[in-house]
C-alpha positions in Angstrom: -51.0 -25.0 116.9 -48.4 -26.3 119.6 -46.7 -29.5 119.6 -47.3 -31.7 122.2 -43.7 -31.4 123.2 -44.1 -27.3 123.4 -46.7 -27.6 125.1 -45.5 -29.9 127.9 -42.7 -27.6 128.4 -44.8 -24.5 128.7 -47.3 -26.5 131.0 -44.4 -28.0 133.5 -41.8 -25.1 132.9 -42.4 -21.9 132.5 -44.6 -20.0 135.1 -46.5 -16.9 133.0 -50.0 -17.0 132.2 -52.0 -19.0 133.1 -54.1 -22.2 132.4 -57.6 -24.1 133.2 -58.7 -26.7 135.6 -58.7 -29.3 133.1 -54.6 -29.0 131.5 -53.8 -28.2 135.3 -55.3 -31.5 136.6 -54.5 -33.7 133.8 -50.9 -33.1 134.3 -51.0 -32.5 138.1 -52.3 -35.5 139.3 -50.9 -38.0 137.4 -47.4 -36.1 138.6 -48.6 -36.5 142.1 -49.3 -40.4 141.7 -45.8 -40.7 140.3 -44.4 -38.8 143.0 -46.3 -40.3 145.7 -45.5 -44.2 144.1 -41.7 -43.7 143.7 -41.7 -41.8 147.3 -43.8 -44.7 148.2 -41.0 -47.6 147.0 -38.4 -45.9 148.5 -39.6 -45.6 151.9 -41.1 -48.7 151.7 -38.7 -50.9 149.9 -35.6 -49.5 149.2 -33.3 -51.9 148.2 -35.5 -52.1 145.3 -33.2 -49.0 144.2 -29.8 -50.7 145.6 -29.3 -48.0 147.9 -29.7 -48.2 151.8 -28.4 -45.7 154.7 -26.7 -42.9 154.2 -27.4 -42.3 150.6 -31.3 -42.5 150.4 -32.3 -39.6 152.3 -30.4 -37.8 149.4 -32.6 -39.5 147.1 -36.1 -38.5 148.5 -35.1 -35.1 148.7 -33.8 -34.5 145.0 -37.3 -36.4 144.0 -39.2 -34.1 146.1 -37.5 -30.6 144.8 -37.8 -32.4 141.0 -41.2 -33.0 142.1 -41.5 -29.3 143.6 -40.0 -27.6 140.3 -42.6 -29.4 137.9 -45.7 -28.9 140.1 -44.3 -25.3 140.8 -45.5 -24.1 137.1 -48.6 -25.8 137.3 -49.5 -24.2 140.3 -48.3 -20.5 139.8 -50.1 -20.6 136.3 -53.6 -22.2 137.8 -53.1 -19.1 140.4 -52.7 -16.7 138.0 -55.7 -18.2 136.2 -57.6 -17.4 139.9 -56.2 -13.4 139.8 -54.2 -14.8 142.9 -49.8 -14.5 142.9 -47.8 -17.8 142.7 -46.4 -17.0 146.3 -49.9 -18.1 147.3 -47.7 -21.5 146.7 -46.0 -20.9 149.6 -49.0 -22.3 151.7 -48.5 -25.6 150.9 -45.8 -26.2 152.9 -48.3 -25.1 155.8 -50.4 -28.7 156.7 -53.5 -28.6 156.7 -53.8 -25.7 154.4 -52.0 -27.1 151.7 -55.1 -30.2 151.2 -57.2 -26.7 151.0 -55.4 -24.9 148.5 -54.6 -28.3 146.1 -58.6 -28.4 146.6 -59.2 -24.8 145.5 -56.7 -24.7 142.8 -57.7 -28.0 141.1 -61.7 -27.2 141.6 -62.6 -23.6 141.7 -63.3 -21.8 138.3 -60.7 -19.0 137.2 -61.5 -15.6 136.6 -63.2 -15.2 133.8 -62.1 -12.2 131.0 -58.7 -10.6 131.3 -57.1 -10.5 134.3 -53.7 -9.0 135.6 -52.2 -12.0 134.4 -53.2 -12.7 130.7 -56.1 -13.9 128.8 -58.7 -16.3 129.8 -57.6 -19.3 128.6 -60.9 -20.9 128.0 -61.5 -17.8 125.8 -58.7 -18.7 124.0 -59.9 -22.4 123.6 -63.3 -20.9 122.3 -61.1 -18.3 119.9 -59.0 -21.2 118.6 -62.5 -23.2 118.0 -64.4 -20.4 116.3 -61.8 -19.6 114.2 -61.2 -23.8 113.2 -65.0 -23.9 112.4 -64.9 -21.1 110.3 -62.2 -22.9 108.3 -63.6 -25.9 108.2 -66.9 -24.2 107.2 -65.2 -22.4 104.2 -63.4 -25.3 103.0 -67.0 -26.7 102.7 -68.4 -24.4 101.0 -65.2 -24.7 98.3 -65.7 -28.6 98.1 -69.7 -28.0 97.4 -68.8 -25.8 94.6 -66.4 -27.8 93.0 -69.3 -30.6 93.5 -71.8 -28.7 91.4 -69.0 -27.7 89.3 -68.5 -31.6 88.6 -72.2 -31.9 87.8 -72.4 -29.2 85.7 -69.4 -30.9 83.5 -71.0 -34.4 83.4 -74.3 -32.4 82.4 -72.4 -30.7 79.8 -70.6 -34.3 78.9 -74.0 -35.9 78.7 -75.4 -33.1 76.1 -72.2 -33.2 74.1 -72.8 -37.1 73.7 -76.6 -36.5 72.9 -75.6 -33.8 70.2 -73.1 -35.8 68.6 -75.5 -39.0 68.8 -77.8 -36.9 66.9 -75.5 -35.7 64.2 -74.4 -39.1 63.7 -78.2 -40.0 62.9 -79.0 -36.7 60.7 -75.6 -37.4 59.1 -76.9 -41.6 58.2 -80.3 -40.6 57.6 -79.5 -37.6 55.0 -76.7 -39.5 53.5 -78.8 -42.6 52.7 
């Protein structure tokens, strides 16, 4: 299973594969809040950050292209995951087609099966959960045994005790 920390990285870095709805929108939008409430700040209220004239402009744009590499990843993987290429990405720099494609990327299902771009990953998910049931099923079934395996030493305890209850009685009833 991947670490947390792996799995950020894959998610935000690395642009194979591709991913669901659900990892694609829990890290997108919380990225795009960020985004939009530091962009926010520093158009609004930038002395906040010290800086003022020349130097700010700088700043929005390295936030925007930081912004740009992380949501790049996202967005090539959650194409992939709809059998489209990651220069689809391309049209959100095109206005009012970009609200249209965030909307179809974060909302519309993927293909489902194998596409030209890897594994489904909900089939994956489903893979994953199969296989953990079955482990946790057989790890039952071990437990239940050593259970009965418990009960049958106690039983075996119990007749030991009874048998050696009853010597002890033959033994001070024939000796008397």
């Amino acid at each position: 299973m991947k670490s947390v920390s792996s799995k950020l990285f894959y998610y935000l870095f690395e642009d194979e594969g591709r991913i669901s709805r659900l990892p694609f929108n829990v890290y997108f939008w919380p990225l795009n809040f960020l985004f939009n409430l530091i962009f926010f700040i520093l158009i609004r209220r930038p002395e906040l950050i010290g800086q003022e004239g020349d130097y700010l402009w700088i700043i929005r744009i390295l936030i925007a292209l930081m912004f740009l590499l992380l949501v790049h990843s996202l967005f090539s993987k959650r194409l992939h995951d709809l059998n489209k290429s990651k220069y689809f990405l391309y049209l959100c720099f095109v206005p009012f087609i970009s609200v249209l494609l965030v909307i179809y990327v974060a909302f519309f299902p993927g293909t489902k099966g194998v596409n030209k771009y890897g594994e489904d990953p909900r089939d994956l998910e489903r893979i994953k959960t199969k296989k953990r049931v079955k482990e946790l099923q057989k790890q039952l079934k071990l437990l239940r045994k050593k259970e009965k395996e418990k009960q049958k030493l106690r039983a075996d305890k119990e007749k030991i005790e009874s048998l050696k209850n009853e010597i002890r009685s033959y033994e001070s009833n024939n000796l008397d």
